[in-house]
C-alpha positions as CSV (number, residue, x, y, z in Angstrom):
1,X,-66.0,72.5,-16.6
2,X,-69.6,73.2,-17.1
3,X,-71.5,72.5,-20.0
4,X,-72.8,74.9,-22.2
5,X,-75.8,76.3,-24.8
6,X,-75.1,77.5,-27.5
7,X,-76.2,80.3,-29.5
8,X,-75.6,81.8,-32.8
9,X,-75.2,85.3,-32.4
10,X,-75.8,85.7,-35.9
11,X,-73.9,89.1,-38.3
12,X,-76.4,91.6,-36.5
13,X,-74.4,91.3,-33.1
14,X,-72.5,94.9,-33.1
15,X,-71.7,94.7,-29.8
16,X,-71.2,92.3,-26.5
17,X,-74.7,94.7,-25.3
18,X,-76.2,93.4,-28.6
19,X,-75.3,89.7,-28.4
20,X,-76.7,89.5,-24.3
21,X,-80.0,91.0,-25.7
22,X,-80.4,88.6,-29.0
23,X,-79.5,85.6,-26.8
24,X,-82.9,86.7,-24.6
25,X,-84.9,87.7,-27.2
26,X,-83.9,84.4,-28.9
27,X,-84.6,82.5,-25.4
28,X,-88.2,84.8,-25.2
29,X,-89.6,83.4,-28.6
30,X,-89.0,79.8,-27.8
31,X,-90.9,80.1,-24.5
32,X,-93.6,81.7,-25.8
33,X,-94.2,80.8,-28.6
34,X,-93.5,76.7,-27.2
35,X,-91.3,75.6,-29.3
36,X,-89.7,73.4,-27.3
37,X,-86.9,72.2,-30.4
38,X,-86.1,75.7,-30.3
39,X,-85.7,75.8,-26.6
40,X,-84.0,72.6,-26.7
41,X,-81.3,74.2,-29.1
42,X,-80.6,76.8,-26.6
43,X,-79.3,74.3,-24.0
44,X,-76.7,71.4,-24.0
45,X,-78.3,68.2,-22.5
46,X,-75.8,68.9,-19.1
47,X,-76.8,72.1,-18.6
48,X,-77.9,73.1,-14.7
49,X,-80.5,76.0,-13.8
50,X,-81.8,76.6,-10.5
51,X,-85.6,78.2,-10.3
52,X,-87.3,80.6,-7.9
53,X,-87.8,77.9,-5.5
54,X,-84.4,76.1,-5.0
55,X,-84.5,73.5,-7.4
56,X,-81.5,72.6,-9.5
57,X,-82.4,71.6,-13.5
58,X,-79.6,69.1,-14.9
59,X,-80.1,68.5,-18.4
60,X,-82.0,69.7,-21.1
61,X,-85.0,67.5,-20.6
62,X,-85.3,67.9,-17.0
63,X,-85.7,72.0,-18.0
64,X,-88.3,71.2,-21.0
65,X,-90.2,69.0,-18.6
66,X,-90.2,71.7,-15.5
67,X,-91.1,74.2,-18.0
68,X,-93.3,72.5,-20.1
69,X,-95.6,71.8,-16.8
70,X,-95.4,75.2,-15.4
71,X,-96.7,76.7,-18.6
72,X,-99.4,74.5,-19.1
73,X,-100.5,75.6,-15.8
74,X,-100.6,79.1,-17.2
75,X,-101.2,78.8,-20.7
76,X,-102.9,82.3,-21.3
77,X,-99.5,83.6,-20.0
78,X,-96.3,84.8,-22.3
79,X,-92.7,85.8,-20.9
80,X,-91.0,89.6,-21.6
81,X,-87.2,89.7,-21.1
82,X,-85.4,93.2,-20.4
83,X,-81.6,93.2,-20.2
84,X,-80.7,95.0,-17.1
85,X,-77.0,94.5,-17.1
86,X,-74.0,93.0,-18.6
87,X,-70.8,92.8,-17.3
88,X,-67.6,91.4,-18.8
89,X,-65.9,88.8,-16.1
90,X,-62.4,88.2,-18.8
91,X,-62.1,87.8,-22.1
92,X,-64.8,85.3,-23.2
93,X,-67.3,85.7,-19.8
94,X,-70.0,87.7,-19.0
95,X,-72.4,87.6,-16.3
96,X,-76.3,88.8,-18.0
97,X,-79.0,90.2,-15.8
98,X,-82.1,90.4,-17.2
99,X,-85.7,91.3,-15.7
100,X,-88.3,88.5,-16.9
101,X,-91.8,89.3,-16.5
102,X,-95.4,86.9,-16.9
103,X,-97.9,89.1,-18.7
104,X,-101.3,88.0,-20.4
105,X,-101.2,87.1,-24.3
106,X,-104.1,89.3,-24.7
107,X,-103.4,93.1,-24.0
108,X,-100.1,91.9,-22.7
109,X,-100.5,93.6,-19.0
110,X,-98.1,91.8,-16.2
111,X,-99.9,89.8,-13.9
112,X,-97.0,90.3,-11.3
113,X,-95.0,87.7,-11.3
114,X,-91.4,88.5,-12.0
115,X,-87.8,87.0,-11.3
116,X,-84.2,88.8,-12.4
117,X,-82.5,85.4,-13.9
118,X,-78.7,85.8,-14.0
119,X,-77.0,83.8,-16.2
120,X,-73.1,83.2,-16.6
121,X,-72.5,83.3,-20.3
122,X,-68.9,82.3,-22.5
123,X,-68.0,83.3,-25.8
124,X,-66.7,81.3,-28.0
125,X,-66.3,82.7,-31.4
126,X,-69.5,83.9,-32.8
127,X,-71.2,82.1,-30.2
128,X,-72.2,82.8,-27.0
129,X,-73.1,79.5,-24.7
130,X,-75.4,79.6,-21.2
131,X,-72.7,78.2,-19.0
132,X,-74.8,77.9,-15.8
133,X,-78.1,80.5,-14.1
134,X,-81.1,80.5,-12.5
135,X,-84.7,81.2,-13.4
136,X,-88.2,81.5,-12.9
């Protein structure tokens, strides 16, 4: 079984549309704004990603690290997340599509680079946990 990150969905989740788009605006305002204890939080340290190029992410601090160096390449650079779809595998699972775009801080135009991550995502509870997904 994979691992998994947890999230809080918090009271404000009405609906499983709601808690996909708080887990990326949650995910959104630890890459941007670097918190990488925030960013940490959203992960479990077995958790695997696999970015735009091919390469597979195991653990928490081997995403930080890959992340960490690809935005200090582009440091004048912030991420926007759209939720493009959700869709409800059983009970607890749900696969999230999302559009994920690099714009500039300042005037926040896209400097077109984009990626569609897809994440498979399990509730449990009032919490909904990044089982496995790739990304930019």
């Amino acid at each position: 079984m994979l691992e998994h990150a947890v999230y809080a969905i918090g009271a404000a989740c009405r609906s499983e549309q709601d808690c996909a788009q708080q887990l990326l605006t949650r995910l959104q305002c630890a890459i941007n704004q670097r918190n990488w204890a925030l960013f940490g939080e959203c992960f479990t340290e077995n958790v695997l990603l696999v970015n735009l190029l091919g390469q597979r992410l195991s653990g928490r601090a081997e995403l930080r690290v890959y992340l960490q160096q690809l935005l200090e390449l582009h440091q004048d650079r912030v991420w926007a997340y759209q939720l493009l779809h959700l869709q409800q595998l059983d009970f607890d699972t749900f696969l999230i599509n999302a559009q994920q775009l690099w714009q500039h801080k300042e005037g926040q135009h896209k400097v077109g680079l984009c990626s569609t991550p897809l994440y498979v995502v399990k509730r449990q509870g009032n919490e909904w946990q990044i089982c496995a997904g790739n990304m930019l």
